[in-house]
C-alpha positions in Angstrom: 44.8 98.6 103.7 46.2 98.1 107.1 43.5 96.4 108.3 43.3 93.9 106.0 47.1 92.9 106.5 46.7 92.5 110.5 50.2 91.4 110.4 51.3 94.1 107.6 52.8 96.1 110.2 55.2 93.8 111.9 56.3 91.7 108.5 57.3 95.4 107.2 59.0 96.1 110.3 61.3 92.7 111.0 63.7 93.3 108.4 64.5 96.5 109.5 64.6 95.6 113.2 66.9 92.8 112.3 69.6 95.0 110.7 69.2 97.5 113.6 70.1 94.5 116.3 73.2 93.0 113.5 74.4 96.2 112.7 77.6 97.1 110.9 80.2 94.4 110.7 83.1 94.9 113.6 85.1 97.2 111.9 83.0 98.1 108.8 83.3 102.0 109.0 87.6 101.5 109.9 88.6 102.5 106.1 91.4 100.0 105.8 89.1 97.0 106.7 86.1 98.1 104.3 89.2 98.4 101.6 90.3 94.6 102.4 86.9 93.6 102.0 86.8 96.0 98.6 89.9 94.3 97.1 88.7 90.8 98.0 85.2 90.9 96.8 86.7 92.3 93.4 89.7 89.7 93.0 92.4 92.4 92.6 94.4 89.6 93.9 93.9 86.8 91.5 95.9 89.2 88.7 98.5 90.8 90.9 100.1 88.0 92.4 102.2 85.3 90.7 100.5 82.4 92.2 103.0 80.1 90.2 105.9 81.9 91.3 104.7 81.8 95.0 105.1 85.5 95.1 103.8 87.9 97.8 100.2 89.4 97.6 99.8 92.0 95.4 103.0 92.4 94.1 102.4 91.4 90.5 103.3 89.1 88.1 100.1 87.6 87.1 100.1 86.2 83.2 96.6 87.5 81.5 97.0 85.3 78.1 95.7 86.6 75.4 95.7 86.1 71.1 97.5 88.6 71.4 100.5 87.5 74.2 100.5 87.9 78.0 99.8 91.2 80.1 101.3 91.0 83.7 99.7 92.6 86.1 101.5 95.3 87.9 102.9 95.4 91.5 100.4 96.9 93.7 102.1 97.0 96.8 103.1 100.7 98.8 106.7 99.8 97.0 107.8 103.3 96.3 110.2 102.0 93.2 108.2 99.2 91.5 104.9 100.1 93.4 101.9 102.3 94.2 104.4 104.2 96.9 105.1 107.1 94.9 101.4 107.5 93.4 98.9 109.8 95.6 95.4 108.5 96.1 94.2 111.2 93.2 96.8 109.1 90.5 95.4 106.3 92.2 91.7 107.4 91.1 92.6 108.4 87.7 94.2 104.6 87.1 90.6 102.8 88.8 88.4 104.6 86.9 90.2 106.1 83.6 93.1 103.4 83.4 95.7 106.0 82.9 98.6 105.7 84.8 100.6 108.7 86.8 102.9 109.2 84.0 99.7 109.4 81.3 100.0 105.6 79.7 97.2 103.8 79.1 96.3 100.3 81.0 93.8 99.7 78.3 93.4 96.7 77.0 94.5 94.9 79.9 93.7 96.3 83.2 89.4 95.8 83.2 88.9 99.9 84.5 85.8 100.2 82.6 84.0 97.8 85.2 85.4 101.1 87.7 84.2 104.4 86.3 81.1 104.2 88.5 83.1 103.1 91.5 82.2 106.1 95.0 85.2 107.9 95.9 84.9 106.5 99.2 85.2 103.0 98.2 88.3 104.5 96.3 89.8 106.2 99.5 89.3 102.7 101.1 90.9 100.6 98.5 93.9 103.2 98.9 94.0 102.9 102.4 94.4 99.4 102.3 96.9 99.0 99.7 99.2 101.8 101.2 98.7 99.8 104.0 100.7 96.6 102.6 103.9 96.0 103.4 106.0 97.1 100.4 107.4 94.7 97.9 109.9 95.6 95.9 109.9 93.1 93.4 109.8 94.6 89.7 107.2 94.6 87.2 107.3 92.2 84.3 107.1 93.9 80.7 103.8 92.4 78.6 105.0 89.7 76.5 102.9 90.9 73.1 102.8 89.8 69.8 103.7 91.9 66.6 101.7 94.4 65.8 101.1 94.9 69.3 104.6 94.7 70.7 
């Protein structure tokens, strides 16, 4: 087979040689970097900030409008009264991929955890790391703003 793909060999061989000379992006293995580029690839910051209140990053506030009224995304800062500070990065797990909070509510229906459940523990222990690594916000949460029966 080789021999009749003289130029088998090297095409099979270039992709691999190019990620060997690229290598890891500057940083990649650092846990809070891989955890920055975690929460921005998955837009954790387009629901927890209040872009129309000019709020911080991450601390909440963002309106998810529904037929059924508005969910506001929680503060997600290292805050330990209105934020993550108090939670340890097993409470933080169990919220990702089970959307139950450290005192056993449920974030269902507005917090998306089902798109989490398959998420690796490391890229868990990296979003954590770069959460706890915010500076803390203590800004409150909002309470959803729901219609009856729902309210």
């Amino acid at each position: 087979m080789w021999k009749r793909l003289k130029y088998g060999r090297p095409l099979l061989a270039a992709p691999i040689l190019l990620c060997a000379l690229w290598g890891p992006a500057a940083g990649a293995e650092d846990s809070r970097a891989r955890g920055a580029y975690l929460a921005t690839a998955g837009g954790c910051i387009s629901c927890h900030t209040d872009y129309k209140l000019k709020t911080p990053e991450f601390a909440g506030g963002g309106a998810l409008k529904t037929p059924f009224g508005a969910f506001f995304a929680p503060n997600i800062t290292p805050d330990r009264k209105y934020g993550i500070g108090r939670w340890s990065l097993s409470d933080f797990k169990r919220a990702m991929r089970d959307g139950i909070a450290p005192d056993g509510s449920h974030y269902f229906p507005a917090f998306p955890y089902t798109a989490f459940t398959g998420i690796s523990d490391r890229d868990l222990s990296d979003l954590w790391s770069y959460f706890t690594s915010l500076a803390p916000v203590a800004r409150p949460n909002r309470r959803h703003d729901l219609q009856f029966p729902f309210a």
